[in-house]
C-alpha positions as CSV (number, residue, x, y, z in Angstrom):
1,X,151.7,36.0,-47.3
2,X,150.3,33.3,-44.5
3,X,146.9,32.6,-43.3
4,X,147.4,34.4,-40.3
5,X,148.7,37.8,-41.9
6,X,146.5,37.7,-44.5
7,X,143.2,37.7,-42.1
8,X,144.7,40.4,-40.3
9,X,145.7,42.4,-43.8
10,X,142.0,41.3,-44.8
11,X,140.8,42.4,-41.6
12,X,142.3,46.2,-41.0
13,X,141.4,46.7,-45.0
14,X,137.9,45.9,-44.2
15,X,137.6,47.9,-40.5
16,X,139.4,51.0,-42.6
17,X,135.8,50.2,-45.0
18,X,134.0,50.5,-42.1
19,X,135.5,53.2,-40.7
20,X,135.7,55.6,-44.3
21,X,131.8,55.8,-44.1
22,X,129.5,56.1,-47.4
23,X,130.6,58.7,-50.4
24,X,128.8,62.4,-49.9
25,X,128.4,64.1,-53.3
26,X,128.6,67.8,-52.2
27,X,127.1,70.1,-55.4
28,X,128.6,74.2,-54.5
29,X,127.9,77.0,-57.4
30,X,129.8,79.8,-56.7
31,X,129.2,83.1,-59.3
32,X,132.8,84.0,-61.0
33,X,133.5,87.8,-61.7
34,X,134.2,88.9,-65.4
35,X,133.4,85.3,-66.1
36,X,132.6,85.0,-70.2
37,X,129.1,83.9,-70.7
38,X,130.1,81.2,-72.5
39,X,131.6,79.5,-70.0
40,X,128.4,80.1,-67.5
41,X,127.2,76.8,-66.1
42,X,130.6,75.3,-66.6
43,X,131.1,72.3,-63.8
44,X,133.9,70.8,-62.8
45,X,134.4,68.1,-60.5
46,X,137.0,67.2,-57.5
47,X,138.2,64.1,-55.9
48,X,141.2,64.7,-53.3
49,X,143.3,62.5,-51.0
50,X,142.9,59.3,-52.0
51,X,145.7,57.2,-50.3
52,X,145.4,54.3,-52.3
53,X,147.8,52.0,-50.9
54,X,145.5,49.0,-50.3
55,X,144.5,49.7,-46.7
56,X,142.9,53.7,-46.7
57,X,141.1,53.3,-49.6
58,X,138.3,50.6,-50.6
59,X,137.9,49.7,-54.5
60,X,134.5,50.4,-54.0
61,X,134.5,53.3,-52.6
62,X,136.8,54.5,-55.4
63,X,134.8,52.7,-58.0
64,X,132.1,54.9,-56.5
65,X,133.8,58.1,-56.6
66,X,135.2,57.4,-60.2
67,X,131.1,56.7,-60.9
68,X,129.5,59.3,-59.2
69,X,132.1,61.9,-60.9
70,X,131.5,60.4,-64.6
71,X,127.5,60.5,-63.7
72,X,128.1,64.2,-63.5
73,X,129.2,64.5,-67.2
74,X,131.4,67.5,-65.7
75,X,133.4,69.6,-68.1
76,X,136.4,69.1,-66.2
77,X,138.1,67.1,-63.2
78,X,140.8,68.3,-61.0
79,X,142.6,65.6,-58.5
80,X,143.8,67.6,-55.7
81,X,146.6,65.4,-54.6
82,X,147.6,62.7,-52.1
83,X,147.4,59.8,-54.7
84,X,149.3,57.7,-51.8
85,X,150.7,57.3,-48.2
86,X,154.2,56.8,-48.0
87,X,155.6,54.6,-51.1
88,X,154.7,55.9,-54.6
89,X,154.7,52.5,-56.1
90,X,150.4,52.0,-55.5
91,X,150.1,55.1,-57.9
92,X,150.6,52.4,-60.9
93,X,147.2,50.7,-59.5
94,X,145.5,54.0,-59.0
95,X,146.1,55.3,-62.6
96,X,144.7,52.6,-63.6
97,X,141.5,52.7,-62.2
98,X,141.7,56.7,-62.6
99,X,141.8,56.7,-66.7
100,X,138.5,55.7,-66.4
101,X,137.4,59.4,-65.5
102,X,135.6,60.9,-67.9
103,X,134.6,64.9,-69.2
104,X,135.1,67.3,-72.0
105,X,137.8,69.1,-71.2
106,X,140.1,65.9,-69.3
107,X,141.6,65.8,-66.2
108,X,144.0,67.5,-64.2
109,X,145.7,67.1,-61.3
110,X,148.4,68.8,-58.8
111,X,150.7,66.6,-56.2
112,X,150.6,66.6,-52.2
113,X,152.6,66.1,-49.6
114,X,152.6,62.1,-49.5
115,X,153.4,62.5,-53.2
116,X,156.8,63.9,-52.5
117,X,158.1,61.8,-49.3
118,X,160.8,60.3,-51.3
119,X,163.1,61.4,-53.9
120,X,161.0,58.5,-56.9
121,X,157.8,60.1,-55.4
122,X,157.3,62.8,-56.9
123,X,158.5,61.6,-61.0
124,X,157.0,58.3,-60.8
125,X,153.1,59.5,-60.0
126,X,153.6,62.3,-62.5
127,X,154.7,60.1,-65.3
128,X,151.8,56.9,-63.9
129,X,149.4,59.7,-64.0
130,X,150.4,60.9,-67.6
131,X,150.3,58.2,-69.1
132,X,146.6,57.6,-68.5
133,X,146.2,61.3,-70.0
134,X,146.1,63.2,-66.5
135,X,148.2,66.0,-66.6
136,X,149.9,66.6,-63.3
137,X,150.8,70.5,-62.4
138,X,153.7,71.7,-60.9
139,X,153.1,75.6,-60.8
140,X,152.0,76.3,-63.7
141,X,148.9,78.7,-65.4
142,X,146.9,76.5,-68.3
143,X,143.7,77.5,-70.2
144,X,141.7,74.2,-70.6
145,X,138.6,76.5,-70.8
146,X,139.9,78.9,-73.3
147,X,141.5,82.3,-72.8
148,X,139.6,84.0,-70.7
149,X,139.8,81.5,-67.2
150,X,142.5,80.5,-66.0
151,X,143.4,77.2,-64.2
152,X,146.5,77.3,-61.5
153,X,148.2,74.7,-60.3
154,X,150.5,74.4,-57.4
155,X,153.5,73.2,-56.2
156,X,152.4,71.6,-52.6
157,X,152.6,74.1,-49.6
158,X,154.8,72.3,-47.4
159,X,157.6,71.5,-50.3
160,X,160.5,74.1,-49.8
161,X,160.2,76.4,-52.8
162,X,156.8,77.2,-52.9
163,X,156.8,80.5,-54.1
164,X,153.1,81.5,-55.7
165,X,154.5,84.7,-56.8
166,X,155.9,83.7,-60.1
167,X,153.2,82.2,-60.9
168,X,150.3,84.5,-60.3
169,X,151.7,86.8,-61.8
170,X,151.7,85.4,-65.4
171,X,147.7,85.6,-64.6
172,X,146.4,89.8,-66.1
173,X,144.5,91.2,-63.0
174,X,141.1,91.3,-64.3
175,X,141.4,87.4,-65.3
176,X,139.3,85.0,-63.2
177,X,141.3,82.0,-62.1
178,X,140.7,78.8,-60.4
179,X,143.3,77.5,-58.3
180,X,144.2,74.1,-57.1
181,X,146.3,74.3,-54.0
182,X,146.9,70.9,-51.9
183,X,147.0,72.6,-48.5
184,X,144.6,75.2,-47.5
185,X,146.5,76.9,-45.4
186,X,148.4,78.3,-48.4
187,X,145.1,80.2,-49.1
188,X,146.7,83.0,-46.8
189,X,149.9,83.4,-48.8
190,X,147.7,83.5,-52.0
191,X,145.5,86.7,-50.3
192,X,148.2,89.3,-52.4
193,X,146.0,88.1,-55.4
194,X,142.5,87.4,-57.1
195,X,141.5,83.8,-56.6
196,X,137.9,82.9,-57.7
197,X,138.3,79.9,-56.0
198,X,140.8,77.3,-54.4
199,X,140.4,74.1,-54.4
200,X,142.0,72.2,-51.5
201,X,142.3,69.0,-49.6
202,X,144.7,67.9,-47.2
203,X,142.7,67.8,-44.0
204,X,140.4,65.0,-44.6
205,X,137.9,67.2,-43.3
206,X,139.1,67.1,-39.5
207,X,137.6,63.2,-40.0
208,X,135.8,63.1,-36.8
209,X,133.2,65.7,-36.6
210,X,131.4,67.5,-33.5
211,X,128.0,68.2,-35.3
212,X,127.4,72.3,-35.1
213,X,130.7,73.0,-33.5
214,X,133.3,71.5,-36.1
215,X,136.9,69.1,-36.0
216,X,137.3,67.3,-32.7
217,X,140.6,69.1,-32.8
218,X,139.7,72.3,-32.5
219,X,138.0,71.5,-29.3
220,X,140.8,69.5,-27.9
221,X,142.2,71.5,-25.6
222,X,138.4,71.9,-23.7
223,X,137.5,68.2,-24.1
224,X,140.4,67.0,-22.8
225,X,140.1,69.1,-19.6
226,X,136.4,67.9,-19.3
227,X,136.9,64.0,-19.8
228,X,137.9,61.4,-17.0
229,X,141.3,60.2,-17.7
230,X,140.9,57.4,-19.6
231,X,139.0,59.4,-22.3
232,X,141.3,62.2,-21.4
233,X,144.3,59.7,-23.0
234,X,141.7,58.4,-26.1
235,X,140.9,61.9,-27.3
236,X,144.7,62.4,-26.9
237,X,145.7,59.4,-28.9
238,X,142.8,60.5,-31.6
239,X,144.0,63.7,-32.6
240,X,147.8,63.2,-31.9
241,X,150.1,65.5,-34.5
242,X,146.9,67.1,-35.9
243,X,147.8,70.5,-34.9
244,X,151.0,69.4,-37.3
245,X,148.7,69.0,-40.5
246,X,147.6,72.2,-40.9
247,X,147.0,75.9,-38.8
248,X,144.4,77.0,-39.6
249,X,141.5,74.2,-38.5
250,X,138.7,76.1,-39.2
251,X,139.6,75.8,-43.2
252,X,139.2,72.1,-42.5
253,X,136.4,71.7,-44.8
254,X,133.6,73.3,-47.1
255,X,133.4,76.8,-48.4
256,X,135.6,79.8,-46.3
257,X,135.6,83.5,-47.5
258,X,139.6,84.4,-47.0
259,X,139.6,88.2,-47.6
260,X,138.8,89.0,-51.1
261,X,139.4,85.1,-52.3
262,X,137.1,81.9,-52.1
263,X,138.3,78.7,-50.5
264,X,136.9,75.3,-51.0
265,X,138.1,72.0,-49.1
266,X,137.4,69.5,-50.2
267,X,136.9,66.3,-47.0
268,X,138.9,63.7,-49.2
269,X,138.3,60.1,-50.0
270,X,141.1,58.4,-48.0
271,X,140.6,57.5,-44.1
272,X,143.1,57.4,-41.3
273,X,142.7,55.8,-38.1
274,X,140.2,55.9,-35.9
275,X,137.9,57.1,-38.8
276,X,135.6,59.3,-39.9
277,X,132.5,60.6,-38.0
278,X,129.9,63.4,-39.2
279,X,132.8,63.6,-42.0
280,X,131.5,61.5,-45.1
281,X,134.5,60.9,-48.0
282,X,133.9,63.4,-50.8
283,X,133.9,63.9,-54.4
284,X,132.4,67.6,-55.5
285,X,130.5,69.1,-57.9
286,X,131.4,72.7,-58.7
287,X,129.1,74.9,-61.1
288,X,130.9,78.2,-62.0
289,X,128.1,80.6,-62.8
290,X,128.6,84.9,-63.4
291,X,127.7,87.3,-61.1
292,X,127.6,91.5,-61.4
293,X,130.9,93.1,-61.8
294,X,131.1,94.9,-58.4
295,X,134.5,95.5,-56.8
296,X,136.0,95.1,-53.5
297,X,133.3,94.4,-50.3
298,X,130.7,95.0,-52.5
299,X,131.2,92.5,-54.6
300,X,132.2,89.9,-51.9
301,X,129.4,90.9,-49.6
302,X,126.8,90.3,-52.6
303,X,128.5,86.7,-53.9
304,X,125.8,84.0,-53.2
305,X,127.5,80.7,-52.7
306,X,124.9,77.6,-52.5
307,X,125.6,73.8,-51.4
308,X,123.7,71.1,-51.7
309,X,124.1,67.7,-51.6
């Protein structure tokens, strides 16, 4: 690589620094129905959307998330996909920094959409990320916590077989489960069943952030209408092909009741152009705790959920 090209790789690494904004620990306890008492203060720990392919992801800031996570002492980690862009070949440097997380229980992670673009994708980060003793799932029902709590992991929304049927319903009814689902949009498919809670990424959060109204994106539409032209075509250029990354906007991050079921999402640690803004990268801090067995909109209408930061 020249002189030249290097000051500019050097350069667009560094403004993508700039641009990611300082880690957020978000901290969320969220009571669990029929949940054993022995399992009461269990916490478990996300990172999501880490895009490490030497430009959307700084060292440090994944040195900090791999820190802030192992500060935790969490019971468990869950990796909630997009490990890289477009080529899979960065996930060899990403593992490496990854088997470094630390808890109890290990970690475990599911695949999203950039981890399937090519045909290699999809093999090569699950066997990079097995071999540093992360265990990637591809719809499948484990028990890391014993046999009373589930843990689900899907197959990503957007591949074409996703199909949570089969898998949901290896799970007995009264079972509580925790599911980790790339996209949140699939959090509507998954309302046929119980989910405690899903853990998402995928959105990055909406990345730039109207404070009290939510994801520039959602307001699109009314911005652009209220702009002079020239901002008119910058607002435009910001959010271009965001209404193609997911429907439903308003799941782009934090906590959503969906029906009966819990959603989390989480805002990723990865940044795309032109940044982030009121939208900190992420790692969270989940604390399953038990609540009173009520049933239906009872139940729901009495779960207290708490963040913190």
């Amino acid at each position: 690589m020249g002189l030249l090209a290097r000051f500019h790789y050097t350069g667009f690494r560094n403004m993508y620094s700039l641009l990611g904004g300082s880690l957020r620990v978000e901290r969320l306890t969220v009571p669990i129905r029929n949940l054993p008492p022995a399992l009461a203060g269990l916490q478990i720990a996300q990172l999501s959307d880490l895009h490490f392919d030497g430009l959307r992801l700084s060292e440090r800031l994944l040195h900090q998330a791999i820190a802030a996570t192992n500060a935790a002492k969490p019971d468990l980690v869950v990796l909630t996909g997009d490990y890289v862009t477009d080529e899979p070949d960065p996930i060899y440097g990403l593992a490496d920094h990854l088997r470094s997380l630390q808890s109890r229980l290990g970690t475990y992670a599911i695949l999203g959409n950039h981890d399937l673009l090519y045909a290699r994708s999809q093999p090569m980060i699950t066997k990079a990320l097995g071999d540093v003793d992360i265990r990637v799932l591809w719809d499948e029902v484990i028990y890391p916590f014993g046999e009373d709590l589930a843990l689900v992991g899907l197959r990503d929304y957007w591949s074409p077989r996703f199909n949570p049927a089969p898998v949901m319903q290896q799970i007995p009814a009264e079972m509580p489960r925790i599911v980790l689902s790339h996209n949140p949009d699939s959090a509507k498919s998954l309302q046929r069943w119980r989910v405690d809670l899903q853990l998402s990424g995928h959105t990055h959060g909406g990345q730039v952030i109207i404070p009290g109204v939510g994801p520039i994106v959602m307001e699109m539409k009314k911005l652009r209408q209220q702009l002079s032209k020239p901002m008119q075509r910058w607002v435009k250029h910001l959010t271009q092909g965001c209404d193609k990354v997911v429907q439903h906007w308003e799941w782009a991050h934090g906590l959503h009741q969906v029906q009966d079921n819990w959603l989390y999402v989480n805002r990723g640690l990865g940044t795309y152009l032109p940044g982030r803004l009121f939208c900190p990268p992420e790692v969270t801090l989940i604390t399953l705790v038990r609540c009173h067995p009520y049933s239906g909109n009872r139940y729901q209408a009495e779960v207290a959920v708490s963040i913190s930061r």
